[in-house]
Each structure stands twice: as C-alpha cells, then as structure tokens.
N, C-alpha and C positions, 0 to 999 in steps of 0.2 A: 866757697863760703866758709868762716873760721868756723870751726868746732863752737865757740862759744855762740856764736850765731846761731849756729844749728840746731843746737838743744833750744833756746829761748822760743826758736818758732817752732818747734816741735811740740815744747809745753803749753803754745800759745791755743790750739785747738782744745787741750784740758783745760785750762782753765776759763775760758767762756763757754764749754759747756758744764759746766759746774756754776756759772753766775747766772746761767740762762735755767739750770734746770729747775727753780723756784717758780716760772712762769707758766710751766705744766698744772699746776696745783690747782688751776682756775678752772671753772666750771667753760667747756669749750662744744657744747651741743646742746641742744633742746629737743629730745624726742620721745614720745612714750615706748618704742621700739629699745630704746637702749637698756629698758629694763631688764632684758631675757641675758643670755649667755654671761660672758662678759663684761657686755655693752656693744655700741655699736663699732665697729670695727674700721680703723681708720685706712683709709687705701694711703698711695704711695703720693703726698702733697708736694714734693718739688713741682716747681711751677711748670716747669718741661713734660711729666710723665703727665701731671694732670691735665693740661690742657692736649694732651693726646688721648683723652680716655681714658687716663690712668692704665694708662699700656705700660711697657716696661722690658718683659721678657725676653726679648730678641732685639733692645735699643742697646746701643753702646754711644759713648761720647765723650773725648776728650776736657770735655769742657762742662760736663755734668756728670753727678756722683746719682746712677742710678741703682738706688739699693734693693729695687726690684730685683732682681740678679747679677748677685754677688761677680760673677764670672766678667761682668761687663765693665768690673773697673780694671781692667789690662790695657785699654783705650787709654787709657790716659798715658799721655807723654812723659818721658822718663826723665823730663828736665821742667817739670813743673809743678804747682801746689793749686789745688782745687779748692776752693772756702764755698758753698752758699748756704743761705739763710733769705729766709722769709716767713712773712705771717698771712694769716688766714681769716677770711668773716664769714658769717654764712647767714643769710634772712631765709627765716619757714614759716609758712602758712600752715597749719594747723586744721584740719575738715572733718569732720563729722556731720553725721545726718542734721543734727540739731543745731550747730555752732561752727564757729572758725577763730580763729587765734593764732596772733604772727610771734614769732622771738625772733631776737638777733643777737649776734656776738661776736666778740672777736681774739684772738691769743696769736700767741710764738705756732708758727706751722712746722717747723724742720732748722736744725741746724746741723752741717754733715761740713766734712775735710777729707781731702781724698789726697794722698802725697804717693809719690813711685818711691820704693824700695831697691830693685832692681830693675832690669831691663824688661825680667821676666816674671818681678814677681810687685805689683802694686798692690796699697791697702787703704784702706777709709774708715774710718769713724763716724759718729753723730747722734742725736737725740732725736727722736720722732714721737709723734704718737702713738699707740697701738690701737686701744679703745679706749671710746668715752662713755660715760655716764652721765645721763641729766634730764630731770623727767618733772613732771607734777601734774598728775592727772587726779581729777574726783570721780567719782562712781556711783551716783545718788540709786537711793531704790526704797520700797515701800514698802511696809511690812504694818501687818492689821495690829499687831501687839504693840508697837514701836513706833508708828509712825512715818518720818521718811529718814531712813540712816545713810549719813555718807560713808563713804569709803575715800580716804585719803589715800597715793601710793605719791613720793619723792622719792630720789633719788640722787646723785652727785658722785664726781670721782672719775675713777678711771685708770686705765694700764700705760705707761711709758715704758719708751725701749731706748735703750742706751746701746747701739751697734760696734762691733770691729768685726769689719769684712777687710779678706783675705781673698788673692786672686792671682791667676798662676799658670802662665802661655806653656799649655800642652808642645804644640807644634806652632808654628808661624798663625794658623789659623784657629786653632784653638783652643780655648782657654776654660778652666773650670774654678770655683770661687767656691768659699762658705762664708756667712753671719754667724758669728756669735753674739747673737743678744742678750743683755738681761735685763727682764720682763719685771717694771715695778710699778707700784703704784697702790691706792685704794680706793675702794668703792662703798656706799654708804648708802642703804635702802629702808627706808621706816614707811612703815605701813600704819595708817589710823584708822580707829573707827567711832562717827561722831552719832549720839543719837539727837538728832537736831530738835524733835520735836519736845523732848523730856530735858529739864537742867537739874535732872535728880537721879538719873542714869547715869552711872557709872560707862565713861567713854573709856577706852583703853590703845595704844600706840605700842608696835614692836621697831625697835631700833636694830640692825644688821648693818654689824661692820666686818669686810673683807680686807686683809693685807695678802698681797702677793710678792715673792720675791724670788725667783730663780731664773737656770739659763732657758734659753730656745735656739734650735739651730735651725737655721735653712740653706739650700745649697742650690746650685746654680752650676750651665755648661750654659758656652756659645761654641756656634763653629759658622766661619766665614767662608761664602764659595762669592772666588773674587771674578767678574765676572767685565768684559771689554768696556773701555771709556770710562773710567773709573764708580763704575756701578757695583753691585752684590748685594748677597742676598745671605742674608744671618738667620740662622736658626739660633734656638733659643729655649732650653729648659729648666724648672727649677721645682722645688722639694722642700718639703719640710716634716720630717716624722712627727708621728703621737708624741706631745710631750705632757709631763706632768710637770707641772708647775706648783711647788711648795705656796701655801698659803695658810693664814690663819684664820679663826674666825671667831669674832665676839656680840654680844648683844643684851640688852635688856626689855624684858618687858613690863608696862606699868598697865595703871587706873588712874583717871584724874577726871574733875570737875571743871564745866568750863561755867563761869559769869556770865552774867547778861551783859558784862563790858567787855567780850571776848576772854576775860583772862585765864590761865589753864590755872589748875589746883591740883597738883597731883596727891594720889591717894597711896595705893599701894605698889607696891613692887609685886610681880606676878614673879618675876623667874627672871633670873641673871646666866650669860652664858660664858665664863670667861675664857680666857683666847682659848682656842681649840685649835691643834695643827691638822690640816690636815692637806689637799691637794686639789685642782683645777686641773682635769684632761682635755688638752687641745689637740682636737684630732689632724690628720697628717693632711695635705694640702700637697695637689700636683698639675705644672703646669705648661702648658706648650705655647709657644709664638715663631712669629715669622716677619722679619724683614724685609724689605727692598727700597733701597738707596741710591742715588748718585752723592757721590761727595759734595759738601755745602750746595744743592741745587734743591734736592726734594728726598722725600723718606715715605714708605707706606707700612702700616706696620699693624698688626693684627696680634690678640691673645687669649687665650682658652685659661680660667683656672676650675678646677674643682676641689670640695672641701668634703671631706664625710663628715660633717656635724652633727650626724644621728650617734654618734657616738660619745660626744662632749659629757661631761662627768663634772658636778663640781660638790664636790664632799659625797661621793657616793651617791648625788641624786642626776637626774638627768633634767632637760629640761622640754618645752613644748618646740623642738627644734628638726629643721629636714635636712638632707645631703643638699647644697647649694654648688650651682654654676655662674661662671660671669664670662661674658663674653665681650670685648672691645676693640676698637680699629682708631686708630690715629693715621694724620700726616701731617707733613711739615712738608714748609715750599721758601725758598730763597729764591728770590728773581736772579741778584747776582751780586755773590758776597763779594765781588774785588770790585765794583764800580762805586769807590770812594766820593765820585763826584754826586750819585745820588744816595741820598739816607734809605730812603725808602726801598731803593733796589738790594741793599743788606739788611732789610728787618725779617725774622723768621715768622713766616703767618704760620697757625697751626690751628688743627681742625680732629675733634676727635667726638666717637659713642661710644655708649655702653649700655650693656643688657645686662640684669643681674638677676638672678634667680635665689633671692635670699634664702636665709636657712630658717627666717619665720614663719612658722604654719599656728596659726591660727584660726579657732573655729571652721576647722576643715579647709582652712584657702593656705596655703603657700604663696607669702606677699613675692610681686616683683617691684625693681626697682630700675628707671631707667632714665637716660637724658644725654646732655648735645654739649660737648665743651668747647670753648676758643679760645685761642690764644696767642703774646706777641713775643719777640725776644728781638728784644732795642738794645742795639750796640751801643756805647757811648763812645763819644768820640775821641779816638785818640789815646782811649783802653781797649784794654781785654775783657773789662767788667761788661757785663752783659746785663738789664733791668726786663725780666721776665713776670708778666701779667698773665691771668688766666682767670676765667669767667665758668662760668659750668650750671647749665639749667639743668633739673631732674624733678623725678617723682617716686613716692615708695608708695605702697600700700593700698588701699582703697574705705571707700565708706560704707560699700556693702557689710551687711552682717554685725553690724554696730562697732567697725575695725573704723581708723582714724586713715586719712590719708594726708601725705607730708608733701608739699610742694616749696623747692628751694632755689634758692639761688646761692652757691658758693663762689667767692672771688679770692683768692692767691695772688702774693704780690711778690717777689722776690728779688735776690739778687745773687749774679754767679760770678764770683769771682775768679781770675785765671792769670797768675803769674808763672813769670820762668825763675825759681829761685835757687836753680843747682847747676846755673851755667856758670861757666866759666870762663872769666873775661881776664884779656891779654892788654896789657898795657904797653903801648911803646915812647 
C-alpha cells in the first residue's frame, strides 16, 4: 500500500472518533441506581461480548476488537484492519411498591479499530462508554409543621473512555496486552426540596457539577493450550489497579418561590462552590476466565470478576457501596462456516448469563442483578462485514424495603468490519 495511503487510513480511525465523540453527551440511561458512585457502570457493548453475557476474558477473535482484554487483540491477523461500530436502546420498567414507570433510549454504543503493527505486536483504539448517569426520582413525605414536602433528586451525564490498547505474543501461545484509557466526561446532580402544601415557604434546590479527566490503566494475559482437531482452551486474565482519577467540582445552592402557575422565582443564593480540584478513587478490579473452542464451529466460555468498591473515594467521602462480584457464561455455535450454499449454516447463534452481585447496599440489602442474552452475527454476502444483533433481558434490585426494582430489555445492533489492507498484490 503507498505511504500516502497509509497514513490517510490510519488518520481515518481519528478522525470519526472525534465526530462521533459529541454523541456521548446524550443522556443514555434511566435509572435511580446511577445516582451512587459514578454512575452506573457500562459493561463491554460490542455486540459479540454482549450477547455472550458480557464475557470477554478469555474470548479472542480475529475479527472483533475485544477490549475486555487487552492481551486478546494478538488474534487479529497481521494483514488486516478491524473497524466496528454500533448503537445501543435499552426499555425499563420501573417498580416500586406503590407505582411503575417505563423509559427508553437510545445512543452511539461503541466505536473501536483494531490494525496489526507487527507480527508480534497488534493495537486498537476506540470510544466506549464507562458510566452513565440519569435519574429523576420524587421522595414525597409528611411533616405535622409543613405539610407534605417533596424531595426532588435528578441527575444526567456520565464518564467516556477513549482507549489505546497494546498487545504483545510472549511465546506462540502467549500474549499480554495493556489499555490506556482516558477517563472523561461529566456528571450533573441537583437535589430539590418543594414544600408543596405552603407557596410562602421558601423551597430551596442544590445544583453539583462533577468534571473528570485523567488516565486509567488496565492489563490483560491469555495463554493458548492448543489441543487435537483444531480445538483449545484459552485462559484468560486481567487487572486493573486503584486509580485516582483528577476531577473537579462546583455547585450552587439557592431559595425560590414557586407560583400557582408552577413558575419558580428565585430568591437567594445560599452558597456558591467554585470549581474545587480534587479526585475520584476507583478501586482495583481482578479477573479470571476460561475458554473452550473449536475453530469457526462452537465456543463455551465463562468469567469471574471482582471489584473492591468498599474502597471508592470520591473527594475524600465514600459512598453507601459493598465489594461486588459478577459472574458470566457465554457460547457461540456455527453449524458450518464454509457451506456457502446455505446462509443459515454460516450465522453465528449465541447464547449467554450473568449474575452480578452489585456494589449497591442499601438499606441493609446488597441489590443483585441478573438476565439471559442472545444473539446473531449475519455474514453478508460476498464480504467480510459481519451485521451483529444482540438482545439481553435482566433485572436489578427489588421492591422490598421501599428499594425500586428495574426490569429491562437492552438490544445492540452493530457492525464488524474486516478488510486485508496490508497485502500485497503482484501484477503480471
């Protein structure tokens, strides 16, 4: 390929994440849960890992850019360019003892490029989610002096990750990788409180703005044991230390009157906060998986993470949060990728769970969170490009204890693109 070629597509992964990364800025969740740490924390949405249960750890693929573990982009072929992109929706039903309430949405899920460097040494880039933010919960209650006061809590925002992962064949069978992330975005929480039954009481609203902007690293090993008729079995681990994450933080708090036409009237300024530097400790995360494969036929694959989130820090306070586990299992099945004559005998079905043990404790319960993914990867014909769907039912939380519970349905649409753009053709 010319030099001048080369650079063009090289720059071409920078510059549509850069025209893509304005589409993060949208509110992309609805949960009262996103309040805490934060926000709620986005797993890995390429359409491949998701619809395997958001497995990851011990998957490799030429033909997807798993940024679950960095180590696993050595798989990719040394004479090719990986591109995918896809977006994401998600419908929640909303529960509580008294009510229910559905939102939906939808945004940009993932944009990644994954190119070989050398034989031995492949890398990728991309934009993803980290966490979201987005909430609007009321809080009514009753008080003999006052009347019945609400409590207003919103929310909006959230963290982006901008990746370059590096990856790096130890031996024929072994490979170890790092992310360099950096972690950006902001988050936006105001808290009100209405005295509904008085319009001569002084209401008052706290407005809290967070910016964050620094690196985070995570790291990543596979090791192949290759085993007869082109089967094996990948192990699979990855890491990521305590980091502190530079942020800022500002806010105001006011008084205002509201109208009998709803309209607000502000009064005074209670207290202004201006930006304040200070930090978000994200505690270290460590995690194991396991493999077993036949080449394009079938894949079974399993993963363990833990998070010590009793430790999380954010401007020297901590928050209402436990040590979290998740548990997941995926597979994928190909009837049989070379019988071009049927479509169907080349679509990849896939089939994944997960069990999450979140780091939400509330009112003495530790919410869990769990559900059943599926998913297809439709060749198109006569490319490389691959149209990958994934569907994923779940549930968080419960309605005991006056706690809300979230019942969802997310769907991922994507696409994986897979050219050879570093061969080299012989004219006669």
């Amino acid at each position: 390929m010319p030099e001048r070629m080369t650079k063009k597509y090289l720059l071409l992964p920078l510059f549509i994440l850069c025209m893509y990364s304005g589409s993060y800025a949208q509110i992309r969740i609805a949960s009262p849960y996103s309040r805490f740490g934060i926000g709620d924390l986005s797993g890995n949405n390429n359409a491949w890992n998701f619809s395997l249960g958001q497995t990851g750890i011990a998957l490799r693929s030429s033909t997807h850019i798993n940024y679950t573990n960095p180590a696993s982009y050595t798989a990719f072929d040394s004479l090719s360019f990986v591109f995918e992109g896809g977006f994401t929706s998600e419908s929640v039903k909303l529960t509580s003892r008294l009510q229910s309430t559905s939102r939906s949405y939808a945004s940009l899920g993932y944009l990644t490029f994954g190119i070989p460097v050398t034989k031995w040494w492949k890398t990728a880039l991309g934009l993803v989610p980290f966490s979201d933010v987005g909430y609007n919960v009321i809080s009514p209650e009753e008080s003999k002096t006052a009347g019945t006061i609400l409590r207003l809590y919103t929310g909006s925002g959230g963290v982006n990750r901008f990746f370059w992962g590096n990856a790096f064949n130890v031996t024929k069978d072994l490979s170890v990788g790092v992310n360099v992330s950096y972690l950006f975005g902001n988050m936006t929480r105001e808290a009100t409180v209405l005295f509904y039954d008085s319009l001569h009481t002084m209401n008052y609203k706290t407005d809290a703005y967070i910016n964050v902007g620094d690196f985070y690293y995570s790291f990543g090993a596979q090791y192949r044991i290759r085993l007869k008729r082109e089967m094996s079995v990948i192990v699979g681990a990855v890491f990521a230390p305590t980091t502190s994450i530079t942020s800022h933080a500002s806010g105001i708090a006011n008084t205002f009157l509201i109208s009998s036409s709803g309209v607000e009237y502000p009064k005074d300024t209670i207290s202004i906060l201006d930006s304040y530097k200070g930090a978000i400790l994200l505690p270290w995360m460590a995690g194991g998986g396991l493999t077993f494969q036949k080449t394009d036929n079938f894949l079974v694959t399993v993963d363990y993470r833990y998070q010590n989130w009793k430790s999380f820090r954010a401007f020297g306070l901590n928050d209402s949060l436990a040590n979290s586990y998740k548990i997941s299992v995926g597979g994928e099945f190909i009837p049989n990728a070379d019988n071009y004559s049927s479509y169907f005998s080349r679509i990849r079905y896939r089939l994944g769970f997960y069990f999450d043990r979140t780091y939400l404790q509330l009112r003495g319960r530790q919410l869990n969170e769990y559900g059943i993914s599926i998913g297809f990867g439709l060749p198109l014909r006569g490319m490389k490009t691959m149209m990958n769907i994934g569907g994923q039912f779940g549930s968080r939380g419960t309605v005991q204890g006056d706690l809300i519970k979230e019942t969802y349905f997310k769907f991922v649409l994507g696409f994986s693109i897979y050219e050879r753009w570093f061969h080299k053709r012989k004219y006669f």
